[in-house]
C-alpha positions as a Markdown table, in Angstrom:
| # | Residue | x | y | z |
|---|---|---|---|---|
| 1 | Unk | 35.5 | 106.5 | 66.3 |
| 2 | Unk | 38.3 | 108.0 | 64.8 |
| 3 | Unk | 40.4 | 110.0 | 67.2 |
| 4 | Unk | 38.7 | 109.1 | 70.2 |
| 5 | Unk | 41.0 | 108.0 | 73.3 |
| 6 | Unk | 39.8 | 104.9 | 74.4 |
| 7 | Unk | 40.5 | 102.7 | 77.3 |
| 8 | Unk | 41.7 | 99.4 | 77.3 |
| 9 | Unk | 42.2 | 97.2 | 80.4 |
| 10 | Unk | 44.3 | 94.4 | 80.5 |
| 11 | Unk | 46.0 | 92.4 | 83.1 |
| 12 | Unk | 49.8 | 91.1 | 82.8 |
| 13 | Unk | 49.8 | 87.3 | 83.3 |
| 14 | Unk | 53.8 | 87.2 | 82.3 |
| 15 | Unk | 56.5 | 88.5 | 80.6 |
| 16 | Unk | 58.4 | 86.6 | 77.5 |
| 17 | Unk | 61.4 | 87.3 | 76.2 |
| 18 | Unk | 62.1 | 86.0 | 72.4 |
| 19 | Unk | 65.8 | 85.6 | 71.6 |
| 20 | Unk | 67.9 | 85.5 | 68.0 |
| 21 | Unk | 64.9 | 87.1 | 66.1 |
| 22 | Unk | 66.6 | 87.5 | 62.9 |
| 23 | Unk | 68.9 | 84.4 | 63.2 |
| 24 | Unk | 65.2 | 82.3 | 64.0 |
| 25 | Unk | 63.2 | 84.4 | 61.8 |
| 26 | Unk | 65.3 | 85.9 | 59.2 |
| 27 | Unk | 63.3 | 88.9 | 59.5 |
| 28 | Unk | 64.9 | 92.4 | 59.2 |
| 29 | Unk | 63.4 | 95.7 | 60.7 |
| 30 | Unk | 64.4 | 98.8 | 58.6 |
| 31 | Unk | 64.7 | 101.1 | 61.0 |
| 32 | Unk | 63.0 | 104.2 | 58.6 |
| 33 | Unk | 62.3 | 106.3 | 62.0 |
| 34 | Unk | 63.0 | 106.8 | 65.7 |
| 35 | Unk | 59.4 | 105.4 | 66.4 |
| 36 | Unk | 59.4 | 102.9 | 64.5 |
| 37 | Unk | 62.6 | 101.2 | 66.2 |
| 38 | Unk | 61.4 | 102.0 | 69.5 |
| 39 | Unk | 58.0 | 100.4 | 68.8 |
| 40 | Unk | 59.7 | 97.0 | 67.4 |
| 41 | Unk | 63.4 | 96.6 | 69.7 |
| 42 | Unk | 62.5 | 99.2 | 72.3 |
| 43 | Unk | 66.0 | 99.9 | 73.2 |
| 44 | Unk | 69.5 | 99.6 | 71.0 |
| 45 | Unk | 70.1 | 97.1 | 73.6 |
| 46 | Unk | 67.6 | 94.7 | 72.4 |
| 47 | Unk | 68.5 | 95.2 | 68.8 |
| 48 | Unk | 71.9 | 94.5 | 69.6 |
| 49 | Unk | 71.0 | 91.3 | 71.6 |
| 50 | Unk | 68.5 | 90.6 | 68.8 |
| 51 | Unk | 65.8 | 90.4 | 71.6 |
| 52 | Unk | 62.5 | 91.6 | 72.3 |
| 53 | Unk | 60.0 | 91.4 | 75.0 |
| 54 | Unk | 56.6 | 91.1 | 75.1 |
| 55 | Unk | 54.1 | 90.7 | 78.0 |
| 56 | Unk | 51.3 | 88.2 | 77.9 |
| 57 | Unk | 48.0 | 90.0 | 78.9 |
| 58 | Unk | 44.1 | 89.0 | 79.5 |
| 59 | Unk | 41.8 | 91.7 | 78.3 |
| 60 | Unk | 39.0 | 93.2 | 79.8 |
| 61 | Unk | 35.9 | 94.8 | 77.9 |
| 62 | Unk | 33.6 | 97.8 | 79.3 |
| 63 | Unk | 30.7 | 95.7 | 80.9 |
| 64 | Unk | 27.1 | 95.0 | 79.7 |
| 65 | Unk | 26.0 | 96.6 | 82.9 |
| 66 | Unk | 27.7 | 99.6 | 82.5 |
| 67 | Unk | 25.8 | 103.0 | 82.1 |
| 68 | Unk | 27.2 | 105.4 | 79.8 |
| 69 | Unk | 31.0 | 106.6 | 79.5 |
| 70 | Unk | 33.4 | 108.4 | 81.3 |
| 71 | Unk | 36.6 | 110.4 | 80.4 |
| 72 | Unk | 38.8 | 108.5 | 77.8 |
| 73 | Unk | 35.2 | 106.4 | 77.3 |
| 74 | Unk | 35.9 | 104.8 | 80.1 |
| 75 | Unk | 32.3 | 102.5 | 81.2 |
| 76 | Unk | 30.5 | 104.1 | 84.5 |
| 77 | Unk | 29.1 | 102.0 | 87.1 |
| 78 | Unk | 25.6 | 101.9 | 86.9 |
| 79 | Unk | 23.8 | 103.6 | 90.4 |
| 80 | Unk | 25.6 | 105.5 | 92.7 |
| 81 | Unk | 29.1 | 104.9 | 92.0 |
| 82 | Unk | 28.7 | 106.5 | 88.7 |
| 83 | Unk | 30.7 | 109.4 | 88.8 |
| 84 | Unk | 33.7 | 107.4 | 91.1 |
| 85 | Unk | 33.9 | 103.8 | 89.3 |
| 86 | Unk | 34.3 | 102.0 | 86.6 |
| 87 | Unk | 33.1 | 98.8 | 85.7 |
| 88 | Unk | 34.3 | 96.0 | 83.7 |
| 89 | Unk | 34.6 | 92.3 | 82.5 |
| 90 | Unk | 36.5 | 90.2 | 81.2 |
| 91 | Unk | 36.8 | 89.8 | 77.0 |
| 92 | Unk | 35.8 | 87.0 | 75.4 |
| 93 | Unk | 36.2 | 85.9 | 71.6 |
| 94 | Unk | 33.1 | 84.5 | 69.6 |
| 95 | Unk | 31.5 | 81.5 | 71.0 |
| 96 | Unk | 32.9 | 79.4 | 67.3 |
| 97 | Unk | 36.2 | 80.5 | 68.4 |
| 98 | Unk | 37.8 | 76.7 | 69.8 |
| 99 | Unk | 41.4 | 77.2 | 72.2 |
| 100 | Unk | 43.4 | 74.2 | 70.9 |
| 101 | Unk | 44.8 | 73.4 | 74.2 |
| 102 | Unk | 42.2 | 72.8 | 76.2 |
| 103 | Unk | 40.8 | 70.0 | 73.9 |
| 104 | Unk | 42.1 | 66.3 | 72.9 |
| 105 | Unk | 45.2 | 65.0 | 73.9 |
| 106 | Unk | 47.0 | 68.6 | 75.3 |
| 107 | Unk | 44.1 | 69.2 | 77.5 |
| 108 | Unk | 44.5 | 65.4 | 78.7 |
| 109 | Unk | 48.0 | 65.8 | 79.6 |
| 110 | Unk | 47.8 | 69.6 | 80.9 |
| 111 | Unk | 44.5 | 69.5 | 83.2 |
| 112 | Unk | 46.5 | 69.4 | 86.0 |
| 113 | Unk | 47.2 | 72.3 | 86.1 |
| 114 | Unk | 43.5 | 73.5 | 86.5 |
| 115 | Unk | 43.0 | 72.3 | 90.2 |
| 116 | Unk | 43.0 | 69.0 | 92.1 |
| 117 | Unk | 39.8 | 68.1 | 91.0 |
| 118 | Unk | 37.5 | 67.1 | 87.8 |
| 119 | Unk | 35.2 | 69.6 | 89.0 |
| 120 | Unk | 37.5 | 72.1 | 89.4 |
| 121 | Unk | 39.5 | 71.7 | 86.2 |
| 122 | Unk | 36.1 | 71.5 | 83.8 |
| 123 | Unk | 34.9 | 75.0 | 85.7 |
| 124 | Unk | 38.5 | 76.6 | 84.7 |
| 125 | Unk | 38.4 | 75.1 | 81.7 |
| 126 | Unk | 35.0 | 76.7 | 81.2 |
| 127 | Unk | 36.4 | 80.1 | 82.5 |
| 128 | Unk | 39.3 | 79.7 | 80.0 |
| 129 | Unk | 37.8 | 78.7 | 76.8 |
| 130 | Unk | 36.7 | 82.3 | 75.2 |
| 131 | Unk | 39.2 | 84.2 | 77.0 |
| 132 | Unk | 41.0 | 86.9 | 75.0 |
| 133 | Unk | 45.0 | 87.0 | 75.6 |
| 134 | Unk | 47.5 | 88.7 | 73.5 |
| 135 | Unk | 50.6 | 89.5 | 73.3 |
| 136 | Unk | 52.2 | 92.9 | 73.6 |
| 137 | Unk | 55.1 | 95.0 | 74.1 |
| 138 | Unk | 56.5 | 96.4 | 77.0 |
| 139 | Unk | 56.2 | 99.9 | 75.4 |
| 140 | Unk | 52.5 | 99.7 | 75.2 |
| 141 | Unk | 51.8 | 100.0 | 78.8 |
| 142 | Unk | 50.7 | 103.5 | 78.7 |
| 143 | Unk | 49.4 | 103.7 | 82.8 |
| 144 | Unk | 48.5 | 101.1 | 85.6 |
| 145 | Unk | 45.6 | 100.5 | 87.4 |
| 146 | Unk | 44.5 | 99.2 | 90.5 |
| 147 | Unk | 40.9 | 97.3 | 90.0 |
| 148 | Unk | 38.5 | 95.4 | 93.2 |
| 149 | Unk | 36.7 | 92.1 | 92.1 |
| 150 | Unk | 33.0 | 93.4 | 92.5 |
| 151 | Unk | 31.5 | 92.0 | 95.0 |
| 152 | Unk | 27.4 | 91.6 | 93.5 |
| 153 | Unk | 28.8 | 90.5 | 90.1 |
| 154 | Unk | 30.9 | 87.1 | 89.3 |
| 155 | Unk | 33.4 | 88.1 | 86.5 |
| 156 | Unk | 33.3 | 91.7 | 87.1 |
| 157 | Unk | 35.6 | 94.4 | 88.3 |
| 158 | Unk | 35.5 | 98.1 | 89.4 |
| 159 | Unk | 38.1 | 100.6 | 88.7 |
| 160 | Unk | 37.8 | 104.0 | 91.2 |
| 161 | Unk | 38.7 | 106.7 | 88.9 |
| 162 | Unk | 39.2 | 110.6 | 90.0 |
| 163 | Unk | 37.9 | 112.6 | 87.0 |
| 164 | Unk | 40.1 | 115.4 | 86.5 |
């Protein structure tokens, strides 16, 4: 799908900021064009502070449920809120892929901070285990969105759009 506009939802969990690049890293960035320095430091600023930051999202896919594509291929609600929302879930990585911290010893020592209970850690842990996070620059947020948990589906979440 070459040259298609796509959608991509994501939601910002927090932002991190990663000082003395080069002095850690040793890594230089020629700076060959005006977008390429913007897409690695963002600002002079940051290259003189040898900073950069990057925000720490959760993906969202289109849903299974979904029927058809919008605009920018964005997934329609199926029913009548077709033509007014989207609807979408959250992204998850193959079921071989394994989240080092939530097994062994760092899960033992970090379940905590997945509730007050047994019960309620294992279902978070569960919840957790095949999310998809990433990191990203600041300069990749492109537009916001406001999204509504939906109500009939666990997981899910519609978008209202205006098609214009």
């Amino acid at each position: 799908m070459d040259g298609v506009t796509t959608s991509r939802l994501a939601r910002v969990i927090c932002a991190v900021r990663l000082g003395n690049v080069r002095k850690r890293t040793g890594l230089c960035f020629p700076v060959t064009s005006d977008r390429y320095r913007q897409a690695k430091w963002e600002t002079d600023d940051n290259k003189d502070a040898d900073a950069m930051y990057f925000l720490l999202v959760r993906y969202a896919q289109p849903s299974a449920r979904a029927r058809g594509r919008g605009p920018h291929h964005r997934p329609l609600c199926p029913g009548v809120l077709k033509n007014t929302h989207c609807l979408w879930e959250w992204a998850k990585r193959s079921k071989t892929y394994r989240r080092g911290c939530l097994r062994g010893r760092s899960w033992d020592r970090n379940k905590h901070f997945f509730g007050d209970s047994v019960e309620s850690q294992n279902c978070r842990k569960d919840m957790e285990s095949l999310a998809w996070y990433d990191l990203i620059q600041v300069s990749e947020i492109k537009n916001h969105t406001n999204v509504q948990l939906d109500p009939d589906i666990q997981n899910h979440f519609l978008q209202s759009i205006m098609w214009w």
